[in-house]
C-alpha positions, 0 to 999 in steps of 0.5 A: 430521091435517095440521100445519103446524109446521116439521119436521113433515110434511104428510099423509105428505110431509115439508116442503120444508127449503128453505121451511120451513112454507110450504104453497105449496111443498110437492113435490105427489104426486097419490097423496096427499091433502093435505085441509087444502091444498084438494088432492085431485087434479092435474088440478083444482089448477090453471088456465091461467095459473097461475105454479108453483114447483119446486125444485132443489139449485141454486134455485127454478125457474118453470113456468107454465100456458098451456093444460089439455085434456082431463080425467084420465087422458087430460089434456095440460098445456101449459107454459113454462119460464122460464130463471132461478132463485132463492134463495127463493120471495120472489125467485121471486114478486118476479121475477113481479111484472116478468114482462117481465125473465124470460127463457123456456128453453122456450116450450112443453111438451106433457105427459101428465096422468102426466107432469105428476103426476111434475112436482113444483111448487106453484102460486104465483099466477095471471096473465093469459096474453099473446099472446106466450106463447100463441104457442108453444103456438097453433103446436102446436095447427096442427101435424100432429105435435102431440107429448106428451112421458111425462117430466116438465117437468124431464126435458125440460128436461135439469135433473133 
């Protein structure tokens, strides 16, 4: 069965040194069915809006979903990437709270529903979308060369 105890893992993954027992960050593989987390599969985890947490040897980054179409396999992710980083999942979720003092690396990421898979995040909350964010990704629906990347959000980003 699933435990929760510091040390100890979840399914066949184990805890996130960094967080300890906190089930919100835990690196999510769509291979693995996590029961107790309610997570049986990627493309039904997560919503526009939603606020994800990933984890580097230097901090904690954000994500965040601005749009999800299509279903799985040929599923495209849509998301942000904000610059800062953070110490903990505490400052991560305080800096959310002002979400006008984040500053955004990457406006826009199209990814492929395998791409996103390879994405290890963990969903903190979710929040309505603003216009501003919207932007970036409306701008790619007009394109004519709507581009979806095979690499994962970190891959794009040049960070991992």
């Amino acid at each position: 069965m699933i435990r929760e105890e510091r040390g100890e893992s979840i399914g066949r993954m184990p805890l996130c040194e960094l967080c300890g027992s906190n089930p919100r960050f835990v690196t999510f593989n769509a291979r693995y069915e996590i029961e107790a987390l309610s997570i049986a599969t990627m493309s039904h985890q997560f919503a526009p809006g939603d606020d994800l947490i990933f984890q580097l040897e230097s901090g904690l980054g954000l994500l965040r979903i601005l749009a999800i179409e299509g279903e799985a396999p040929e599923t495209v992710w849509h998301l942000l990437a904000y610059e800062e980083f953070f110490p903990s999942v505490e400052a991560a979720e305080a800096a959310l709270d002002q979400p006008h003092s984040l500053h955004i690396r990457n406006a826009h990421m199209a990814l492929t529903d395998r791409a996103f898979e390879r994405t290890p995040a963990a969903r903190l909350r979710n929040r309505p979308l603003t216009e501003v964010e919207l932007t970036a990704y409306r701008d790619w629906k007009k394109s004519d060369t709507r581009k979806v990347s095979d690499r994962s959000a970190l891959l794009l980003l040049g960070i991992r």
